[in-house]
VODRENDO-203764 format. One line per 5 residues: number of its first residue (from 1); their letters; for each residue x, y, z of C-alpha. Coordinates in Angstrom, 3 decimals, padded with zeros to 6 digits. Last residue first. Example, Ala and Ser with C-alpha at 12.3 -4.5 7.8 and 13.67 -1.06 7.14 Angstrom:
<pts>
2) SA) 013.670 -001.060 007.140; 012.300 -004.500 007.800
</pts>
This chain:
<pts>
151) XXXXX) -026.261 082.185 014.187; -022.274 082.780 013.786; -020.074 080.064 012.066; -016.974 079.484 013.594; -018.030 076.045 015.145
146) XXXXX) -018.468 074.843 011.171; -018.212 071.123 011.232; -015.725 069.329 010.514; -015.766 065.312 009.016; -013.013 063.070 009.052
141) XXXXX) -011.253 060.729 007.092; -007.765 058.768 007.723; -006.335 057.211 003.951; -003.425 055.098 004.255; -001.817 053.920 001.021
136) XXXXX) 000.436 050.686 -000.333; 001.251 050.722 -003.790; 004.469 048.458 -003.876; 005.018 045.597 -001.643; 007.818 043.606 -002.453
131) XXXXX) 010.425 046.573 -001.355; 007.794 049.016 000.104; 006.307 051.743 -001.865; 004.078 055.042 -000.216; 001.162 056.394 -000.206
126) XXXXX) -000.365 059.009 002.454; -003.883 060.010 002.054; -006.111 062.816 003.983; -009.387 063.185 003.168; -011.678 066.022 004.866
121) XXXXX) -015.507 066.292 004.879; -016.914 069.814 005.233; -020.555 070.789 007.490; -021.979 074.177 007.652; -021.441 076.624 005.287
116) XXXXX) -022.714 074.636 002.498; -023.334 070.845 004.094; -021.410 068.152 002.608; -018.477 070.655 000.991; -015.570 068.931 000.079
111) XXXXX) -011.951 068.816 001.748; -009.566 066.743 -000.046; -005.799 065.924 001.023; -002.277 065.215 -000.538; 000.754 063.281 001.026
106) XXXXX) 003.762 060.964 -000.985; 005.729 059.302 001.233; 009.618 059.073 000.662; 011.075 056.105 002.957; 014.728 055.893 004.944
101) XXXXX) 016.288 059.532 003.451; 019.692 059.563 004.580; 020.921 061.377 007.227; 025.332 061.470 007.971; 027.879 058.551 006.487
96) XXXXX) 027.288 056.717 009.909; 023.654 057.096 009.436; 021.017 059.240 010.833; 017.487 059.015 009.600; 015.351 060.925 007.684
91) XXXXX) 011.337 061.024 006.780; 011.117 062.574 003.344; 007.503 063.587 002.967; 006.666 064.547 -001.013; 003.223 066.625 -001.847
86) XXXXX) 000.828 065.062 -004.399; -000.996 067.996 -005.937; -004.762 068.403 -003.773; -007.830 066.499 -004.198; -010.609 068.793 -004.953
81) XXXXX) -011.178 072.121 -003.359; -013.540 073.179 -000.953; -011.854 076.318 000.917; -009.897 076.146 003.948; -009.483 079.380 005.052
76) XXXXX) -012.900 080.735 005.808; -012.960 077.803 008.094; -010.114 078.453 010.049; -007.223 075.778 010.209; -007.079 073.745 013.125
71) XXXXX) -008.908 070.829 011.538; -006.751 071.025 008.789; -003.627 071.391 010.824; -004.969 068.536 012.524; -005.424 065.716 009.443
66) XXXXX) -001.718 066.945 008.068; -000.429 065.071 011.868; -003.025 062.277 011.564; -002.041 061.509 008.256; 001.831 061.879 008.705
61) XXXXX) 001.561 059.551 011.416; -000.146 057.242 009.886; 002.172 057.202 007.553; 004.749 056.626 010.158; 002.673 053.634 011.528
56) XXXXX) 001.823 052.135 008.612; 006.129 052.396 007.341; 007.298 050.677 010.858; 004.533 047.658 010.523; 006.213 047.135 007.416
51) XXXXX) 009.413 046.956 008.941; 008.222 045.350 012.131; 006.299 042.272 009.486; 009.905 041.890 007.866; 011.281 041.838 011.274
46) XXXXX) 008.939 039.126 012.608; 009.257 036.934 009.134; 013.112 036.490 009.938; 012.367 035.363 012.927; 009.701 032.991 011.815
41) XXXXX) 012.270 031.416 009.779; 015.115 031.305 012.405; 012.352 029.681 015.028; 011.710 027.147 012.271; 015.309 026.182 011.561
36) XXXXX) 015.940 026.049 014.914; 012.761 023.159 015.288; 014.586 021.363 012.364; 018.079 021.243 013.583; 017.026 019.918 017.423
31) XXXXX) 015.055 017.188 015.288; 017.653 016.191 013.391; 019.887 016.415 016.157; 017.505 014.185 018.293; 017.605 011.328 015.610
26) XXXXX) 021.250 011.140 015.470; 021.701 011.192 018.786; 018.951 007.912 019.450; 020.860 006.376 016.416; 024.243 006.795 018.106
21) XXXXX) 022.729 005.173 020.700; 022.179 006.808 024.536; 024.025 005.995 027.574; 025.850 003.660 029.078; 022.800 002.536 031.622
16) XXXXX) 021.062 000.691 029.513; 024.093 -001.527 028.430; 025.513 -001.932 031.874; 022.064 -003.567 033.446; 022.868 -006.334 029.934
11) XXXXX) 026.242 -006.352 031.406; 024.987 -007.330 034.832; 022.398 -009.623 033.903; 025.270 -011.708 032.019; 027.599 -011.302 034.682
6) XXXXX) 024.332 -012.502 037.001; 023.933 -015.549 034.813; 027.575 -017.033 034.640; 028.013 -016.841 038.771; 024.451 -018.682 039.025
1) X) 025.826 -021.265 036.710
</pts>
């Protein structure tokens, strides 16, 4: 009898050992499939969001750069004028077939008197259209004062 109980304790010892059930693999697949899944998703989402992050930065960019000429520009030169014609900024890139044009911005700029003579206030705004997001814009503002001036 002793003999007939420790076979039976040694297959049941066996069983847990053998590994896991098909059940067990089954379950952890599923589970391995959904969490991928997920990281896929959100790695899809990341370059979206670098794209877009791509086209703010340029136009900022192109803002900041059109910002400086202004404030480099002499004061007698500048003149206050309303918002200037929308001016086209191709930026390029290379491609096996040569450049192509990767995004058109559209620039124009507003200086205005605040103080006569003494103080101006610039605008500088870059628009441009994204695939699903259309309209976006980037205005950087700044105010110069006349260091030219004599007293």
């Amino acid at each position: 009898m002793n003999a007939s109980l420790h076979t039976l304790a040694s297959r049941a010892s066996a069983r847990r050992r053998g590994g896991f059930s098909l059940v067990e693999v089954m379950i952890a697949v599923t589970i391995l499939g959904v969490g991928l899944l997920a990281v896929t998703g959100a790695q899809i989402h990341a370059l979206r969001g670098g794209k877009y992050g791509k086209h703010s930065a340029q136009a900022g960019v192109i803002a900041n750069s059109q910002m400086e000429i202004l404030k480099r520009t002499h004061w007698d030169d500048l003149g206050a004028v309303g918002w200037t014609p929308l001016q086209d900024v191709n930026i390029q890139v290379d491609s096996p077939t040569g450049l192509r044009t990767e995004q058109v911005y559209r620039l124009q700029w507003r200086i205005t008197n605040v103080v006569a003579g003494q103080t101006r206030s610039i605008d500088v705004r870059v628009f441009w259209d994204e695939p699903e997001r259309p309209n976006r814009s980037l205005t950087y503002s700044s105010l110069r004062f006349n260091s030219e001036q004599t007293l």
